[in-house]
N, C-alpha and C positions, 0 to 999 in steps of 0.2 A: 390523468386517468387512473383511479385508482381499481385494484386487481380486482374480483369478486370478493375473495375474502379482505376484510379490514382487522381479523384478529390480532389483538397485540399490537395496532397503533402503538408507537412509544413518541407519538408531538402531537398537539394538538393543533387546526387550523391556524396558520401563520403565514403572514407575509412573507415577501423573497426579502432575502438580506437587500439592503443599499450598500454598495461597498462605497468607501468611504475616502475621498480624496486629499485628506490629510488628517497625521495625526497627533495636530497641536492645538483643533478645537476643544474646548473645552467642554462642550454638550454632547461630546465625543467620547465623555471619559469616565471613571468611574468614578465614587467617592474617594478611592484612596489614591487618583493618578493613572488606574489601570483604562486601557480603551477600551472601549465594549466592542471590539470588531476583531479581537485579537495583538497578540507579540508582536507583529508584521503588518499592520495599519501604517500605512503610508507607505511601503516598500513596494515600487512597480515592478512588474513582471510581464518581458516581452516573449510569449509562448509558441518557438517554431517547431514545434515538434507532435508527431501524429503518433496514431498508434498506442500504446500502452506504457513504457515506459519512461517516457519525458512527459504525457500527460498525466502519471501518475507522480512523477514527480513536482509538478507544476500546483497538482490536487491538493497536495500536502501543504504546499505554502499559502496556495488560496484557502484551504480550511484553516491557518494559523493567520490572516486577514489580508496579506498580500491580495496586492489590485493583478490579476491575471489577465493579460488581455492573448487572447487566442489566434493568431495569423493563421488563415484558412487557404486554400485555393477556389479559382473559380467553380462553382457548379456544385464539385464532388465533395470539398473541403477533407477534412479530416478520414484518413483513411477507414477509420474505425465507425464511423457514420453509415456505413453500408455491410456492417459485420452482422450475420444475423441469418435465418431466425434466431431467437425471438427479437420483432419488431413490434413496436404500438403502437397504433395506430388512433389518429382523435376519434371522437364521434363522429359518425355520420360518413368518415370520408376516408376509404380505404385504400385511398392510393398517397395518400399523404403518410410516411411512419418515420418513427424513428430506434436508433438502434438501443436496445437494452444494452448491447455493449458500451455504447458510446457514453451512453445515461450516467453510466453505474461511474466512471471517472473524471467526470468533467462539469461539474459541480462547481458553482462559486466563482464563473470567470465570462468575460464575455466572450463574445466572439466577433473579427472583422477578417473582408477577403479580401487578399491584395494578390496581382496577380503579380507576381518576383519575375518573370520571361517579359515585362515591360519597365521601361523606363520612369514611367509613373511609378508602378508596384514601387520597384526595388527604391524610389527618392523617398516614396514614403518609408519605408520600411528603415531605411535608414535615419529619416527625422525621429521614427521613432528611439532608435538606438540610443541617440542623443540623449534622451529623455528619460530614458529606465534607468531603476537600478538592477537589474537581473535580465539576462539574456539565453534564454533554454532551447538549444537545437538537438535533436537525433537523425542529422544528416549522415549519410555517408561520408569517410574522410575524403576533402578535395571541395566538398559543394561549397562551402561557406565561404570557400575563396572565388569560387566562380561566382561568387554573388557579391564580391568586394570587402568580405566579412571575415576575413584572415586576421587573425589575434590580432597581428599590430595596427592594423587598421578598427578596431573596434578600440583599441586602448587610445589610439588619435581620437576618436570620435567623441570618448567617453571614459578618459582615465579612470574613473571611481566605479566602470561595470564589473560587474562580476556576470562570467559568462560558464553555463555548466554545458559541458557536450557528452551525451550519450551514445556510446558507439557498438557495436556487438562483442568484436573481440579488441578492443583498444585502435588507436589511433596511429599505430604505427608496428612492426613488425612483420613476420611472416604470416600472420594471421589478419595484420591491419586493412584488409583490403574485406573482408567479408563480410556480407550480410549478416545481421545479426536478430534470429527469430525463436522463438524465446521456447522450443521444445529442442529446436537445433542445441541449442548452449545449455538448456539442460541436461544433455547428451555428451556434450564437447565438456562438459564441466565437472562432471562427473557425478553429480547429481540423480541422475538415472539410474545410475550402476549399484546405488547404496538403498535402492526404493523398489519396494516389490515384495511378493510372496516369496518366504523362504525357498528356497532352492528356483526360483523362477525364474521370468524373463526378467530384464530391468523395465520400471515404471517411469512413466511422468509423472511431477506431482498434479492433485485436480487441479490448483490455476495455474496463472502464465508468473509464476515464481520467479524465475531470471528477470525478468522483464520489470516484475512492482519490487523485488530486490534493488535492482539496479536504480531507478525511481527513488525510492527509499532513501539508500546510501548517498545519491545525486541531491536530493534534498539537505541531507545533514550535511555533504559539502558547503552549499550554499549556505546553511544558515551559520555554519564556521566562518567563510569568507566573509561573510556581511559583519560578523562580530569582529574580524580582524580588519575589514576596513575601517569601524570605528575608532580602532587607533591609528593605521597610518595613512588614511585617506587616501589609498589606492584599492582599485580592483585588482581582480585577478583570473583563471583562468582555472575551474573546474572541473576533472576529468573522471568519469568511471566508464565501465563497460557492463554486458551482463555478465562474460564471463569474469571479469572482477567479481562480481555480486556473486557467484557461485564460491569460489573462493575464500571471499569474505563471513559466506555461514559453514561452511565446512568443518570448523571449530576442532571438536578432538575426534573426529571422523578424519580428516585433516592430519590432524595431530598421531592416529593410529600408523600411518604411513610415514611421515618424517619423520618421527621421535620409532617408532615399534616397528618400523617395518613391515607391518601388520597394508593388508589388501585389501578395505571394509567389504562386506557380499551385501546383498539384501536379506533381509531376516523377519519379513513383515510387521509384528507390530511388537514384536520384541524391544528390547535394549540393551546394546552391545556391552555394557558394562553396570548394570543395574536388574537382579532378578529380585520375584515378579514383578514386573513391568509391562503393562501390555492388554490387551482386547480378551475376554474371554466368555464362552457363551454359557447365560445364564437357562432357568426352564424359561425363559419366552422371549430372547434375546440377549444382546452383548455389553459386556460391560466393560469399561476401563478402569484398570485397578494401576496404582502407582505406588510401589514398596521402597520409599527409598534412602531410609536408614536402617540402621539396625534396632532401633526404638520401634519402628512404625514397626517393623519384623516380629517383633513381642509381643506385639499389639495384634498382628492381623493372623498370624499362625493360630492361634486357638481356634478365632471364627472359623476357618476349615479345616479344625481336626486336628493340627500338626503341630507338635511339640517344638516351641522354636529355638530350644538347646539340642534339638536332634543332630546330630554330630554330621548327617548329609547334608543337610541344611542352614548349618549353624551361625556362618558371618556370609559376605554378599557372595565373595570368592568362591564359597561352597557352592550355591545359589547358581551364582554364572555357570560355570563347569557344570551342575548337576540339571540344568534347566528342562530337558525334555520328561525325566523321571518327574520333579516338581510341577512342570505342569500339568503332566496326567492326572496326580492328585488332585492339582486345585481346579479340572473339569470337572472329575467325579464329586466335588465338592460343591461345587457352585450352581450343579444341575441341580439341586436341591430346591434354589428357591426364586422368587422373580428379580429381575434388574432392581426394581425399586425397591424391596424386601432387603438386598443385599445392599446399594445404598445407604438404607437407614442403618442397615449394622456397624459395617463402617465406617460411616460419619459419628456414628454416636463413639467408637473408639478411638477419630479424629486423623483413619488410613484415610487419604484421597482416593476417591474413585468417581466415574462417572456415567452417562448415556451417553450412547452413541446417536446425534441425533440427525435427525433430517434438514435442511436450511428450512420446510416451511414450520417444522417445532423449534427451530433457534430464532427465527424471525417473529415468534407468536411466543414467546418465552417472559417472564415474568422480569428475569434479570437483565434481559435484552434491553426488555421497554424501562425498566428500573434505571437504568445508563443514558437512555435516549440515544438508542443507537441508531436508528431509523431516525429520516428525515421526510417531512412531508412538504413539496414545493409545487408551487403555482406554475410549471409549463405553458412557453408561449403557445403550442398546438395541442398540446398533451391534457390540458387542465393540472389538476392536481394527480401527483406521482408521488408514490413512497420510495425511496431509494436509500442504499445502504449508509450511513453520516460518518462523519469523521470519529474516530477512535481515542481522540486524543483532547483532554480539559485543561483549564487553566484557571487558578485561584484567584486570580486578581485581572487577569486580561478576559474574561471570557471570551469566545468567538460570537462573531452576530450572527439572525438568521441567516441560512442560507438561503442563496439562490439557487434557480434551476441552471442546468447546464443549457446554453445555449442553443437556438436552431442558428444556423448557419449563415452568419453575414446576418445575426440580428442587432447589433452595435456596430454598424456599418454611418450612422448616424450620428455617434457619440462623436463630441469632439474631444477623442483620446490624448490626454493630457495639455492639452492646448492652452487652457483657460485657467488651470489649474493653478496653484499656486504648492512652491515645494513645502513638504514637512518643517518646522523650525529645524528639526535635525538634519533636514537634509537626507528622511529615508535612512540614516543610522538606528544601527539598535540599541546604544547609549543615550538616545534619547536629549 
């Protein structure tokens, strides 16, 4: 069902992807060897995890061609299924919806419900084990063993799995016992404390950051692991947390505390070690301006006025220390003219800078649809939906259409990997 507005389609009507159960076909491939389903064609993926973070990490591997298969519970399935408003609803039938949260990350994979509190569920769920090569939970620590799914027993089952576990604050510790919700660990991680209007409170960032971080990082584990099985033909055992993932970008914000000693504050749209840098308002809105050599400094200092050997001014160090006097200036400068007026000055002197924009003008955006960053899919209830597409190309593998994200227990029919016969590689990424 697509929105009212259609501006800036960036795909034209398209079938759902077929993912593809091996990848040693040959009508499967491209001219030069590459598959046309993606890197990850023929790599199964056993999906127990809800919510945001292990299904974004899941998202990742199914947009690179990994077979996702999605383990649900009865009725409610995924807990993200019922996150909302906004919900959308088919035609005609307003009790029927689904969640735009759910939409937006679970893309490319099917879906089957097994109920794991029976002895069915959990024989299947474990035949399944058998059979994957990837195994994705965001259980609390403890669950996987109550489900008979404790490392050593998943490496009995299936030496060559590679299992990733997503936990909130790690798997063990004095913090190992906690919930992990993805504004909590923004908080816990310090995150918060560096985001926000100068002298203000601490901010969240706008998405659930911790969470597609931790995702993220959970993905490049696995697809490390999978290339290391290709040599010694063992699995192995995948771990991040969010508060990892917090950690992991911290970088020299990070780095200002253990190396400087230094406390980061929030500063809003500043940068702690690069002036001008940062949001500034023009006569009819804001603009992003990014200053961030002493070259572009030469460059951009005429456009408003300021001599850029000015001795207050002069190298960045000036700059940083003198930032409040320098920005006064470069308001009373900038009110001058319009966003896109200033824009064109600085692109023509090749300073980066930019608009500040809304998602429905990044979604309706010339560069957007230029990328094909939007996805348009066939929905079993939905019809046709446009949803945000994977980020990421490939010059010789490309990925195939996508499919819609699932309704709930709708590959409950599929006889998931049964019939299938394995990759010649065996699901390796040596091929």
């Amino acid at each position: 069902m697509l929105p009212p507005s259609e501006q800036g389609s960036s795909s034209s009507d398209r079938p759902a992807r077929t993912l593809l159960p091996s990848a040693s076909r040959e009508e499967d491939r491209t001219d030069d060897g590459g598959d046309v389903s993606g890197p990850l064609t023929g790599i199964r993926v056993l999906d127990l995890t809800r919510a945001l973070a292990g299904p974004y990490a899941t998202l990742m591997l199914a947009d690179a061609g990994a077979d996702v298969v999605k383990v649900e519970r009865p009725q409610s399935g995924d807990d993200a299924r019922g996150w909302g408003p906004p919900f959308a609803h088919p035609p005609g039938d307003p009790d029927q919806r689904e969640s735009a949260y759910f939409l937006s990350i679970n893309r490319n994979k099917r879906s089957i419900v097994l109920d794991l509190k029976t002895p069915e569920g959990l024989a299947r769920l474990h035949d399944l084990v058998g059979k994957t090569d990837v195994l994705v939970e965001n259980f609390r620590p403890g669950v996987m063993e109550r489900l008979g799914l404790a490392q050593e027993a998943l490496a009995e089952m299936n030496p060559r799995l590679v299992t990733l576990s997503i936990t909130g604050f790690g798997e063990s510790g004095p913090d190992g016992h906690r919930a992990g919700f993805d504004q909590i660990v923004q908080g816990e991680g310090g995150l918060m404390s560096l985001t926000g209007p100068l002298g203000g409170p601490p901010i969240k960032v706008g998405v659930p950051i911790a969470d597609i971080l931790a995702g993220m990082f959970g993905a490049f584990g696995v697809a490390a692991a999978l290339a290391e099985r290709a040599r010694s033909g063992k699995g192995q055992q995948v771990s991040t947390s969010l508060l990892a993932s917090m950690i992991g970008v911290h970088t020299f914000q990070g780095a200002r505390w253990l190396v400087a000693g230094e406390v980061p504050q929030p500063i809003g749209n500043r940068h702690p070690t690069i002036a001008p840098y940062g949001a500034y308002p023009c006569a009819d809105g804001e603009i992003t301006i990014a200053v961030g050599s002493e070259g572009l400094w030469r460059r951009f200092a005429p456009l408003v006025g300021l001599d850029p050997a000015d001795e207050r001014f002069a190298t960045n160090g000036d700059r940083v220390q003198r930032i409040d006097e320098l920005e006064a200036l470069l308001v009373s400068a900038l009110a001058s003219a319009t966003v896109e007026e200033w824009i064109q000055r600085l692109d023509t002197v090749g300073v980066p800078a930019g608009r500040i924009r809304t998602l429905d003008q990044v979604y309706s955006s010339a560069q957007v649809e230029h990328l094909g960053l939007v996805d348009i899919v066939e929905h079993a209830t939905l019809g046709k939906v446009r949803l945000p597409g994977s980020p990421v190309t490939y010059s010789r593998t490309p990925r195939g259409e996508p499919s819609p994200p699932p309704v709930l227990g709708e590959h409950d029919a599929d006889k998931i990997w049964d019939d299938e016969e394995r990759p010649a590689a065996g699901g390796d990424l040596d091929g």
